[in-house]
py3Dmol code that shows the C-alpha trace and the ligand (Angstrom):
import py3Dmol

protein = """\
ATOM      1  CA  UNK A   1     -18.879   1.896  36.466  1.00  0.00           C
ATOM      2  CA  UNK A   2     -19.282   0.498  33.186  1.00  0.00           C
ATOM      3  CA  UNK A   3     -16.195   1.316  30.370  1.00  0.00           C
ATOM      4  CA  UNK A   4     -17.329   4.203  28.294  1.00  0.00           C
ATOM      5  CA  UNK A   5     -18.282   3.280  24.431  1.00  0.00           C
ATOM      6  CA  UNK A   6     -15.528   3.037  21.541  1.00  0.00           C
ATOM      7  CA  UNK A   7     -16.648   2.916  18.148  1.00  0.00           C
ATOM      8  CA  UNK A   8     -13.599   2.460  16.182  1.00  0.00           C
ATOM      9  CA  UNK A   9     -14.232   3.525  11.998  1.00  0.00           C
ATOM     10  CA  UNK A  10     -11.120   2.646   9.494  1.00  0.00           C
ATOM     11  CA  UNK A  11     -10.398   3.090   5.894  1.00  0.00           C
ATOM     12  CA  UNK A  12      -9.294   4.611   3.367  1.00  0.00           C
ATOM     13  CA  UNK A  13      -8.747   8.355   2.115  1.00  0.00           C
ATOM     14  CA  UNK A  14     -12.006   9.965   1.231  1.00  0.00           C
ATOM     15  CA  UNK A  15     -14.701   7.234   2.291  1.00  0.00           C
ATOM     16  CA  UNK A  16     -16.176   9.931   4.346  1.00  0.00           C
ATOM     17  CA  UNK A  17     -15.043   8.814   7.581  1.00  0.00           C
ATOM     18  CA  UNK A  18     -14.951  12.368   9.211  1.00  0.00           C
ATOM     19  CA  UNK A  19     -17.989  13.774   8.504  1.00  0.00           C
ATOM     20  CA  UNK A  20     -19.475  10.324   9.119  1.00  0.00           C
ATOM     21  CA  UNK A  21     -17.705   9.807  12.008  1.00  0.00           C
ATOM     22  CA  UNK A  22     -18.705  13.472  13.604  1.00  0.00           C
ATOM     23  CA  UNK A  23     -22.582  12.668  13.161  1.00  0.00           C
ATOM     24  CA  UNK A  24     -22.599   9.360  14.331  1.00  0.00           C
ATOM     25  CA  UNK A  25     -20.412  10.552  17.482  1.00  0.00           C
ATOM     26  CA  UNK A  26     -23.372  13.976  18.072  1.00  0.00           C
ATOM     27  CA  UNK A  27     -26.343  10.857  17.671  1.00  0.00           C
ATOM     28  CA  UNK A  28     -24.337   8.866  20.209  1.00  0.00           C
ATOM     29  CA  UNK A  29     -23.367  12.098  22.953  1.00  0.00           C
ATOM     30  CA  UNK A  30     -19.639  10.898  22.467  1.00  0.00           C
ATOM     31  CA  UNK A  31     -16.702  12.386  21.676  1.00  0.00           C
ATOM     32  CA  UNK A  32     -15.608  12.336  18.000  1.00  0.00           C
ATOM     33  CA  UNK A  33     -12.067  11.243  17.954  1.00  0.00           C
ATOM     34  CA  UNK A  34     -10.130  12.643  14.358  1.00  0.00           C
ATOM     35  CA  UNK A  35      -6.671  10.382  14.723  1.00  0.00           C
ATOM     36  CA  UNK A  36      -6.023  11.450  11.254  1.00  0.00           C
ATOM     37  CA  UNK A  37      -6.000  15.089  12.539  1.00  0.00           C
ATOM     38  CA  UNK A  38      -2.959  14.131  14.794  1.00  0.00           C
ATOM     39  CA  UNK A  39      -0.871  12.369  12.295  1.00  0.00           C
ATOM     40  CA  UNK A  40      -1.459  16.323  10.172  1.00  0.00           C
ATOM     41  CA  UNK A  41      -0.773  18.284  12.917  1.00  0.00           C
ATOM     42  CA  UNK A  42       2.566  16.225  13.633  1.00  0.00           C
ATOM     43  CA  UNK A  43       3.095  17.010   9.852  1.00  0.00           C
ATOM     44  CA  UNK A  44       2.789  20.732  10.548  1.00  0.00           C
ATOM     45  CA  UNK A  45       5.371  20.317  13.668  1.00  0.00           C
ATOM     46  CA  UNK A  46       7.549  18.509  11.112  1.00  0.00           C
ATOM     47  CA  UNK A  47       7.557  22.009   8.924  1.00  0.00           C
ATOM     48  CA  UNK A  48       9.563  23.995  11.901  1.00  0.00           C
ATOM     49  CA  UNK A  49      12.960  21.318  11.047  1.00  0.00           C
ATOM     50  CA  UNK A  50      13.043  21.786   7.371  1.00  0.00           C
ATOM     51  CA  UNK A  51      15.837  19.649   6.636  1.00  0.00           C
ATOM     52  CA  UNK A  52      13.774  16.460   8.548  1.00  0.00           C
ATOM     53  CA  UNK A  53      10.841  17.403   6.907  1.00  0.00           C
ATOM     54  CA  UNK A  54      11.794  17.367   3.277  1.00  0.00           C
ATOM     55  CA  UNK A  55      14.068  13.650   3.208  1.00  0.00           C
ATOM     56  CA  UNK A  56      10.348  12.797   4.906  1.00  0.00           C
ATOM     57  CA  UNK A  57       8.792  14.382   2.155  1.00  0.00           C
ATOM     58  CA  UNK A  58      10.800  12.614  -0.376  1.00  0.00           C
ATOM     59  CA  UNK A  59      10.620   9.330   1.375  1.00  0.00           C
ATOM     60  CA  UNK A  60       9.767   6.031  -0.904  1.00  0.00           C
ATOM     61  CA  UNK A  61       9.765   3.890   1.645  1.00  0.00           C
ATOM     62  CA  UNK A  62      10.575   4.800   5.145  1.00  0.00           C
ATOM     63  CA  UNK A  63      13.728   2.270   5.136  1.00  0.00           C
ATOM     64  CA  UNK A  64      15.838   4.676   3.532  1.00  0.00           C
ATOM     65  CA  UNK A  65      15.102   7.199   6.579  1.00  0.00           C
ATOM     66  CA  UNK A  66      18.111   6.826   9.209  1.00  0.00           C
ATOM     67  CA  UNK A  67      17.446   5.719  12.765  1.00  0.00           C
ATOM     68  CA  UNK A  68      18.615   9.075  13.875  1.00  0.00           C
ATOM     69  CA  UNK A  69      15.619  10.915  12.001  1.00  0.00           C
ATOM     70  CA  UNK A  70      13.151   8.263  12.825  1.00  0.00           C
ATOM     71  CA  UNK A  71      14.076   9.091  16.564  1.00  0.00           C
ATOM     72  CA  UNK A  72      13.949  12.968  15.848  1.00  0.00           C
ATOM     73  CA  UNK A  73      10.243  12.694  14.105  1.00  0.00           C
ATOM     74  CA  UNK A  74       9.303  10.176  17.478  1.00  0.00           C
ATOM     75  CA  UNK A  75      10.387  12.968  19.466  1.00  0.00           C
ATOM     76  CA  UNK A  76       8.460  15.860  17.811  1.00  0.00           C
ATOM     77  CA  UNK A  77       5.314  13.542  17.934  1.00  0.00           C
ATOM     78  CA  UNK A  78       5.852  13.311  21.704  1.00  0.00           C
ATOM     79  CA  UNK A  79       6.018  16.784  22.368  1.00  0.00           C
ATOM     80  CA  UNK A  80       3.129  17.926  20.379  1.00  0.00           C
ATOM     81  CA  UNK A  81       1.096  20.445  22.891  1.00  0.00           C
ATOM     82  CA  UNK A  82      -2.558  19.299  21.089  1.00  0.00           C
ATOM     83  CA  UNK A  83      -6.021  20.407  22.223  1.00  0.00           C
ATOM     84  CA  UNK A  84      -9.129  19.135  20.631  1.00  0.00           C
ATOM     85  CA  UNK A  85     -11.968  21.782  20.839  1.00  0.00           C
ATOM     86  CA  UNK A  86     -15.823  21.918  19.614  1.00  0.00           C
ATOM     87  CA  UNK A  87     -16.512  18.579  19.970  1.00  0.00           C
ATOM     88  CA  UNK A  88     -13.219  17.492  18.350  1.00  0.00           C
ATOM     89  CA  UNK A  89     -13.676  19.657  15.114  1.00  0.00           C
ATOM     90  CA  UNK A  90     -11.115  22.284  15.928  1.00  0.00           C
ATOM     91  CA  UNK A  91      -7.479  21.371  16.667  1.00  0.00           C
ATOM     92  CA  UNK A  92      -4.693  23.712  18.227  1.00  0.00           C
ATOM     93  CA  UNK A  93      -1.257  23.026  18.102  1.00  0.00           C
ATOM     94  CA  UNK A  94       0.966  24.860  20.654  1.00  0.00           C
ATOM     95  CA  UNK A  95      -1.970  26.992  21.149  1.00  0.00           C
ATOM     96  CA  UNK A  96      -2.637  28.152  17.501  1.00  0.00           C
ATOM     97  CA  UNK A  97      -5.981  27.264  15.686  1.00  0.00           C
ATOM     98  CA  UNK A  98      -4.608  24.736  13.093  1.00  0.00           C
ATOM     99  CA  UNK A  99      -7.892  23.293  11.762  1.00  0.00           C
ATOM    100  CA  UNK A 100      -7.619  24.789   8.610  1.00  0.00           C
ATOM    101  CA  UNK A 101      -3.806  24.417   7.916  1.00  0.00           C
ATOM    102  CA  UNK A 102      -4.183  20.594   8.703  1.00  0.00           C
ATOM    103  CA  UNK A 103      -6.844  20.052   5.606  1.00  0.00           C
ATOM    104  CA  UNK A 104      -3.856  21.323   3.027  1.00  0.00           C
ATOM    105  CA  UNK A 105      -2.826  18.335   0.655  1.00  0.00           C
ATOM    106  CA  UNK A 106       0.921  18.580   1.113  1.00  0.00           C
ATOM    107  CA  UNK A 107      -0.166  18.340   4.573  1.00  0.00           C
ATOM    108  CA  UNK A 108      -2.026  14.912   4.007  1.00  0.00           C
ATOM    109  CA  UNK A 109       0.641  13.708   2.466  1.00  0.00           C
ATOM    110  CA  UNK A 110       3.639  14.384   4.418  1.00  0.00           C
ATOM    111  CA  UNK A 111       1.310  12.597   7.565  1.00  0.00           C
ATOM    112  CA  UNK A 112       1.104   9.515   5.362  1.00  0.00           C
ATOM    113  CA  UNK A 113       4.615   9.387   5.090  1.00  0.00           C
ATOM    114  CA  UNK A 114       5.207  10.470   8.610  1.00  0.00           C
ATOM    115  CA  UNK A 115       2.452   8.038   9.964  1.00  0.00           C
ATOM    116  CA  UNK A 116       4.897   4.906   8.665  1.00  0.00           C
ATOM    117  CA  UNK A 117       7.530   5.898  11.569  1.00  0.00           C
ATOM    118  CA  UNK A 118       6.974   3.227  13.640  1.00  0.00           C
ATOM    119  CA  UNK A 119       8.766   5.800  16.384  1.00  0.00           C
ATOM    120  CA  UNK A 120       5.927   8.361  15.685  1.00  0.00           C
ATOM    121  CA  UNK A 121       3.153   6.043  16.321  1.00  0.00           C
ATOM    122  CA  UNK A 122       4.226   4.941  19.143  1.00  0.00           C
ATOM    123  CA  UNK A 123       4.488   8.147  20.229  1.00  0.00           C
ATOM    124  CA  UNK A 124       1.066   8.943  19.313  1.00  0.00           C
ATOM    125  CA  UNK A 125      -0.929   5.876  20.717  1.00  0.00           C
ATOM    126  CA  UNK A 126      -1.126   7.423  24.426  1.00  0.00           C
ATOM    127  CA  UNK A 127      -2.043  10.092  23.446  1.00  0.00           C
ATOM    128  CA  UNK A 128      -5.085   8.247  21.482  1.00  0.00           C
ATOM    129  CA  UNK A 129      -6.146   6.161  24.437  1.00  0.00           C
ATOM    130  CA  UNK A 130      -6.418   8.927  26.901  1.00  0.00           C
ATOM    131  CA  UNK A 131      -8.384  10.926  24.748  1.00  0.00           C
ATOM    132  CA  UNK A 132     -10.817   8.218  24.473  1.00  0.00           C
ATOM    133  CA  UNK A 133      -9.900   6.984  28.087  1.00  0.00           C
ATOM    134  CA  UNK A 134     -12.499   9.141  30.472  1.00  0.00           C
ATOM    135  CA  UNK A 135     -15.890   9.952  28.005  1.00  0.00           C
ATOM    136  CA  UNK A 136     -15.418   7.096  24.550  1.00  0.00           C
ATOM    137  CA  UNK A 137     -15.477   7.879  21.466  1.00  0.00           C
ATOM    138  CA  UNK A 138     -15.803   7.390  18.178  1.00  0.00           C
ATOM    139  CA  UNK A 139     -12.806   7.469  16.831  1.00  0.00           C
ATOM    140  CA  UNK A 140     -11.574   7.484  13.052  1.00  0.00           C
ATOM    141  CA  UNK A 141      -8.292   6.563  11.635  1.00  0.00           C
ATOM    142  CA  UNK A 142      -6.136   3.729  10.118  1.00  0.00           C
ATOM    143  CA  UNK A 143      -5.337   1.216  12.568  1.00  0.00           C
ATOM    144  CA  UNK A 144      -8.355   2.388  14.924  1.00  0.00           C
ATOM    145  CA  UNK A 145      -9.777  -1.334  15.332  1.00  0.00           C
ATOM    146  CA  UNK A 146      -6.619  -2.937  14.969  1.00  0.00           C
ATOM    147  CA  UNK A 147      -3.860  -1.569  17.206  1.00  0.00           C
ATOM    148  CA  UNK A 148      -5.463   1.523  19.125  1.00  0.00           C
ATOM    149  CA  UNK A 149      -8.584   0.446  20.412  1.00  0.00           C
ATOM    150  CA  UNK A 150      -8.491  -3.198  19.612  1.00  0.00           C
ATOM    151  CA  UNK A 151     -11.048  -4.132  22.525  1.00  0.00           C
ATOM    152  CA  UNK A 152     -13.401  -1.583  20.877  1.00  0.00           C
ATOM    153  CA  UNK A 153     -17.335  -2.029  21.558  1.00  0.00           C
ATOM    154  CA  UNK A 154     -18.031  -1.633  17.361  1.00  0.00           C
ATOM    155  CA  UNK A 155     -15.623  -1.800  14.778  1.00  0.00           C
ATOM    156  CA  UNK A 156     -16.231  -0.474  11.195  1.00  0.00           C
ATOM    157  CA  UNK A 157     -14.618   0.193   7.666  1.00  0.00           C
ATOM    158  CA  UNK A 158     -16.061   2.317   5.693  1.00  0.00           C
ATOM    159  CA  UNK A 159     -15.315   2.574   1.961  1.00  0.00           C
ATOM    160  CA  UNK A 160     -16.478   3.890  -1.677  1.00  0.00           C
ATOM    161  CA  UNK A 161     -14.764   2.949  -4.726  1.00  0.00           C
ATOM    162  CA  UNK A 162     -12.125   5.094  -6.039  1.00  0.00           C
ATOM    163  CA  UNK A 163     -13.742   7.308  -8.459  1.00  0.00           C
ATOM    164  CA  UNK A 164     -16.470   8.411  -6.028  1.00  0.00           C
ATOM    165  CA  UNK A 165     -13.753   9.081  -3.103  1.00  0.00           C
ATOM    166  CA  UNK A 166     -11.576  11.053  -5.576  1.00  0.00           C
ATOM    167  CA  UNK A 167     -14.674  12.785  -6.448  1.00  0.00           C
ATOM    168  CA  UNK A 168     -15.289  13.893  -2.943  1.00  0.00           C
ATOM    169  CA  UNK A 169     -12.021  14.624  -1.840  1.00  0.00           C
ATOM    170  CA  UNK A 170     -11.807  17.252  -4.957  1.00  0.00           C
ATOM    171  CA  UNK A 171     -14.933  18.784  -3.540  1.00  0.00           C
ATOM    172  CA  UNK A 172     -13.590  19.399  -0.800  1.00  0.00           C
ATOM    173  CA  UNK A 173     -10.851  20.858  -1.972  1.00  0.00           C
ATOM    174  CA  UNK A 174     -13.040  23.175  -4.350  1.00  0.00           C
ATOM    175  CA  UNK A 175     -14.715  24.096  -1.411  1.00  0.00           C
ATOM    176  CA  UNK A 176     -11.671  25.404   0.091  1.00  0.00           C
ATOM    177  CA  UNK A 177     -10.883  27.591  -3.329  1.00  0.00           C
ATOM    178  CA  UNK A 178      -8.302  24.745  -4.134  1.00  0.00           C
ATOM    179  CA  UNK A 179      -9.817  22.922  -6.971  1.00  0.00           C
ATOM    180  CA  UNK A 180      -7.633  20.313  -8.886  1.00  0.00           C
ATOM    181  CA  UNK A 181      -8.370  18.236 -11.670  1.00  0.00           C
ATOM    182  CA  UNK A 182     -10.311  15.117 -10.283  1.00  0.00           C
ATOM    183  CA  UNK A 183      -7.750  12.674 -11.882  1.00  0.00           C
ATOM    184  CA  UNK A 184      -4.977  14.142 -10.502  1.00  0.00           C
ATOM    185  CA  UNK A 185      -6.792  13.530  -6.928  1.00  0.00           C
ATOM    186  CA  UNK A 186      -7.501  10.525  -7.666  1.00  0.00           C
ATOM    187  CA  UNK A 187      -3.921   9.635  -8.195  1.00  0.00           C
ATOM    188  CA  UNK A 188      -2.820  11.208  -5.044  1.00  0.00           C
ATOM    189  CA  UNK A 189      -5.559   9.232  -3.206  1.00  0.00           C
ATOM    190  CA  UNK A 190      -4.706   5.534  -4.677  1.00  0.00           C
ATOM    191  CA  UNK A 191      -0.956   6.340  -3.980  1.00  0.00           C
ATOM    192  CA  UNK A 192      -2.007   7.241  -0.546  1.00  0.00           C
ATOM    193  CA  UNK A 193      -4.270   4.201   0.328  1.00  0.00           C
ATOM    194  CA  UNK A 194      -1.438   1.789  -0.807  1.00  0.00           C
ATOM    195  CA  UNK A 195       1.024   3.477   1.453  1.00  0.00           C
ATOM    196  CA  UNK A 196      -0.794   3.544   4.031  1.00  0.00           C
ATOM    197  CA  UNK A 197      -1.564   0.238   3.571  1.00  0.00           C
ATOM    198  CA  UNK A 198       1.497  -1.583   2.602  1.00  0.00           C
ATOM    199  CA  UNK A 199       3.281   0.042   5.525  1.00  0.00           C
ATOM    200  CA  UNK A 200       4.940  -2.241   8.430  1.00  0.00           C
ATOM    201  CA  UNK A 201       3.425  -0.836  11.209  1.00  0.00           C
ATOM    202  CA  UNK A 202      -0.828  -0.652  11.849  1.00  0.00           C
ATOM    203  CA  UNK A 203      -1.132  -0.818   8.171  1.00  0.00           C
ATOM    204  CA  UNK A 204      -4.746  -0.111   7.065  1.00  0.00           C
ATOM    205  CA  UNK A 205      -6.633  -3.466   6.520  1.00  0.00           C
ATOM    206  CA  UNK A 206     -10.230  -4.601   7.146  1.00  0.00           C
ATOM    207  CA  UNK A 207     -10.379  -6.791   9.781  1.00  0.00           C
ATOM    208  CA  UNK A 208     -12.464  -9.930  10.278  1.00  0.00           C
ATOM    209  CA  UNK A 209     -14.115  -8.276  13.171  1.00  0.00           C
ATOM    210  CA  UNK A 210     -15.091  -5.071  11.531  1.00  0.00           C
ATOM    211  CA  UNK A 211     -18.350  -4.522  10.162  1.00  0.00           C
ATOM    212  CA  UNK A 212     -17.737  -3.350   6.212  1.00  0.00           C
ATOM    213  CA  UNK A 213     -19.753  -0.480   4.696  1.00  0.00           C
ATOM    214  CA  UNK A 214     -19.296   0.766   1.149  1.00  0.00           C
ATOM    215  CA  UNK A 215     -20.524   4.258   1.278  1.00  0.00           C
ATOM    216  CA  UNK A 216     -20.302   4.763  -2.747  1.00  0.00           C
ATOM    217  CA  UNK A 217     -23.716   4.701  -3.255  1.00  0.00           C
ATOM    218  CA  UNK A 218     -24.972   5.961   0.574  1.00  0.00           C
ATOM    219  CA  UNK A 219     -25.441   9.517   1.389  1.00  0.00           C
ATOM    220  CA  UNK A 220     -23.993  10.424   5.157  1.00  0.00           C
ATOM    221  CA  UNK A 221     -27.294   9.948   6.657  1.00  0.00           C
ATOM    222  CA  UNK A 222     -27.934   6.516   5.695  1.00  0.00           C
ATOM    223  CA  UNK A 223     -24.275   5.116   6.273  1.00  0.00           C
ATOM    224  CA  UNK A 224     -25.210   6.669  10.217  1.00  0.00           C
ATOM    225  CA  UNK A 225     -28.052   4.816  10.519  1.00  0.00           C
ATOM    226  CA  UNK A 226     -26.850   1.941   9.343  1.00  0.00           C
ATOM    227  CA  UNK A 227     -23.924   2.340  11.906  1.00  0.00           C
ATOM    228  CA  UNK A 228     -26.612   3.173  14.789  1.00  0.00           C
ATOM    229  CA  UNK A 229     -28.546   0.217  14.172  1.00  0.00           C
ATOM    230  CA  UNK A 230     -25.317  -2.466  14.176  1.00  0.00           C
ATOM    231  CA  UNK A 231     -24.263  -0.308  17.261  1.00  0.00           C
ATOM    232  CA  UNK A 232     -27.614  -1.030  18.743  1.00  0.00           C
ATOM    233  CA  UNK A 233     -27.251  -5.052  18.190  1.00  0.00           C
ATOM    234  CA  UNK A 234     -23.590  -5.028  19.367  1.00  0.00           C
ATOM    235  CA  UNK A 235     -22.790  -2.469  21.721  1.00  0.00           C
ATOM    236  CA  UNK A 236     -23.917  -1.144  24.881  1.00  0.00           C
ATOM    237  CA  UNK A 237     -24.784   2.879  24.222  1.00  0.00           C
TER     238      UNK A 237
END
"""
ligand_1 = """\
20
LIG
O -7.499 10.528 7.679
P -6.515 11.571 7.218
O -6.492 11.756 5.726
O -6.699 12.878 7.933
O -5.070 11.016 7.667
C -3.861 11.577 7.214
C -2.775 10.505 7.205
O -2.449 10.141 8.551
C -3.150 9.200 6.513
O -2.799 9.213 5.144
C -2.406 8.146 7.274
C -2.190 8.752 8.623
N -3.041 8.144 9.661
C -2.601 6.975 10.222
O -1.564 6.447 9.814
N -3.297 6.405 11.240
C -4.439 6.956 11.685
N -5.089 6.383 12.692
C -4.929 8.148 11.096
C -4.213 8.710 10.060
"""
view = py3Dmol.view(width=600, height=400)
view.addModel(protein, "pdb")
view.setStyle({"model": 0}, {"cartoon": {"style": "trace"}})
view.addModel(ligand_1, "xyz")
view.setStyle({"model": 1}, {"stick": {}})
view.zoomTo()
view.show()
């Protein structure tokens, strides 16, 4: 039997990876694989140890967290009881529907911090492969290409510049009756993307193998077929 497909799709906050990814993974009948979505829903576990939580939440670099907590957070990401549902749009977390809760910004932002435990990812990267392991995927994160699926069939990054991922992120969150001011988004999102990417562990990067699309000027429907036609050359769907 042949290994199922694994598209892997990095980059940075709001370069439209998810809704990307979840198209491209309906044209290809594969499973759509949000990593992101476990990094948030370990941030929501966090929330139940407040005193862990909020030296996380106040974290500059994660350095100045003590081996102790580092080992606590590993532990919590270990233990998560996850369940993908709906073709990997809805998420439950010890049984409750979390897909909603997830999407909140102090949410985002404590799984950036989080995601730098190096004891947390490797908590997490199991549970990645098997999820992938039996049916593919395509799956969307940081470090997707690079430390996850590193053998993957098609590797992409997908970006926008700054301006145009700020602007999308702050529709979202309009959409969800949160609106903020689009240059205080776009602050949150340029701090995120260099932590994220400055970190020691599976920092984001584009890697030499990974084929770059800027999606700034490409509506969801072209960046897909552009995807389904490198998939085509290179892969095996
Ligand atoms: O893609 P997202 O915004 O849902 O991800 C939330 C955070 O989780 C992101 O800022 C960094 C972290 N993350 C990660 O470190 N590795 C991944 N594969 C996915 C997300």
């Amino acid at each position: 039997m042949t290994r199922p497909l694994i598209v892997a799709i990095d980059g940075p906050a709001g370069a439209g990876k998810s809704t990307v990814s979840r198209e491209l993974a309906r044209r290809l009948g594969l499973p759509y694989l949000d990593t992101g979505a476990l990094y948030r829903a370990l941030a929501l576990a966090l929330g139940q140890v407040p005193e862990l939580a909020g030296r996380i939440d106040g974290l500059v670099t994660v350095d100045d967290l003590s081996s102790e907590d580092r080992a606590r957070a590993g532990e919590i990401a270990g233990a998560l009881a996850l369940s993908f549902e709906e073709g990997g749009t809805r998420l439950r977390l010890d049984g409750r529907d979390v897909s909603v809760d997830i999407r909140r910004p102090e949410v985002g932002e404590r799984a950036s911090r989080a995601s730098a435990i190096p004891e947390v990812r490797a908590a997490l990267l199991d549970l990645q492969r098997d999820l992938a392991a039996r049916q593919g995927a395509v799956a969307e994160g940081r470090d997707m290409g690079s430390v996850v699926f590193p053998g993957a069939d098609v590797k992409f990054f997908l970006t926008a510049d700054l301006t145009c991922r700020a602007r999308r992120r702050g529709g979202d969150l309009a959409a969800r009756g949160e609106p903020a001011p689009e240059y205080v988004v776009e602050r949150e999102i340029a701090a995120r993307d260099q932590r994220d990417s400055s970190r020691a562990v599976a920092p984001l990067r584009q890697l030499p193998d990974a084929i770059a699309i800027d999606s700034t000027a490409l509506d969801v429907g072209q960046v897909v077929e552009r995807m389904l036609i490198e998939i085509s050359r290179r892969g095996s769907p």
